[in-house]
C-alpha positions as CSV (number, residue, x, y, z in Angstrom):
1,X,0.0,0.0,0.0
2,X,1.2,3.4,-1.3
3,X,2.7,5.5,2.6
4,X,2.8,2.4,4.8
5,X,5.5,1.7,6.4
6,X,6.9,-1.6,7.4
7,X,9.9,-2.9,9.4
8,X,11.9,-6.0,7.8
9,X,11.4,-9.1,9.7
10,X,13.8,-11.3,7.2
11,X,14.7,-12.0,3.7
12,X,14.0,-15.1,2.0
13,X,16.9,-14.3,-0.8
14,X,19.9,-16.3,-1.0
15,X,22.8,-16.3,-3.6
16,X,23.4,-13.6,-5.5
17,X,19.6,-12.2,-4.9
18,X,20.0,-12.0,-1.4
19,X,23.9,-10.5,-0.9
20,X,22.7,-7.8,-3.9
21,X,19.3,-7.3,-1.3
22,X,21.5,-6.8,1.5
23,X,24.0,-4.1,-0.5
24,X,21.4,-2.3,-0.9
25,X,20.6,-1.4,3.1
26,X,17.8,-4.0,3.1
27,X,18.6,-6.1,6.1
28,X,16.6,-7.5,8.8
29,X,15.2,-4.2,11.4
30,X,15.8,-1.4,8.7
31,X,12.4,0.8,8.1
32,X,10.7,1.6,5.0
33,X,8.3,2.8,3.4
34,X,6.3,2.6,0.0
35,X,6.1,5.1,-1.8
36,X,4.8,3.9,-5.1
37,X,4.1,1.7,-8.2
38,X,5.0,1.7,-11.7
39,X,1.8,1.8,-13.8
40,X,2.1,-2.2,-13.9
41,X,2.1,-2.5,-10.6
42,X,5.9,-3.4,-11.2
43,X,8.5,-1.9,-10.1
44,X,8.0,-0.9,-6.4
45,X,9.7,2.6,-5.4
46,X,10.6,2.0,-1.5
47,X,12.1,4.9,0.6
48,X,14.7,3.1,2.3
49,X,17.1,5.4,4.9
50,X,17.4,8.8,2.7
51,X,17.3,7.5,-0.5
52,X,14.7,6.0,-3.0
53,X,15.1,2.5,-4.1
54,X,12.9,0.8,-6.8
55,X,12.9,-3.0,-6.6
56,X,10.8,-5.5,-9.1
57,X,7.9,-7.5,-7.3
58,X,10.3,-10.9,-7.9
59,X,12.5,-9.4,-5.7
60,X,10.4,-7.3,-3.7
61,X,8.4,-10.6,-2.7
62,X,11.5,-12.0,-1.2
63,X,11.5,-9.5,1.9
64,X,9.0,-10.3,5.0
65,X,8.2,-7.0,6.7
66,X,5.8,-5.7,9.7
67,X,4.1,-3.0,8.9
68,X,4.7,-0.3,11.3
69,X,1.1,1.7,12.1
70,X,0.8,5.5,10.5
């Protein structure tokens, strides 16, 4: 959902996925928020620290969050 913000719980990436996931300052406590969708639903833009972050859905899928309430 477009503003809601969530708390990682855990990643279910491995490999290459995963290690690329976790350079980009998605780990396991970090905050973020959504901030939008492409037109086609993919990608996702996420706001992730200070910086905006757009994932695809494939990879987007592989991170469990909490979301965090408004």
């Amino acid at each position: 959902m477009v503003k809601q913000k969530a708390k990682i719980v855990s990643l279910k990436a491995s490999g290459e996925l995963g290690r690329r996931i976790r350079d980009m300052g998605l780990l396991p406590g970090v905050e973020i928020q959504v901030l939008g969708r492409a037109p086609l639903q993919d990608p996702v833009a996420l706001r992730v620290y200070d910086f905006t972050l757009t994932l695809r859905n494939n990879e987007a899928d592989r991170i469990l969050v909490q979301p965090l309430p408004d």
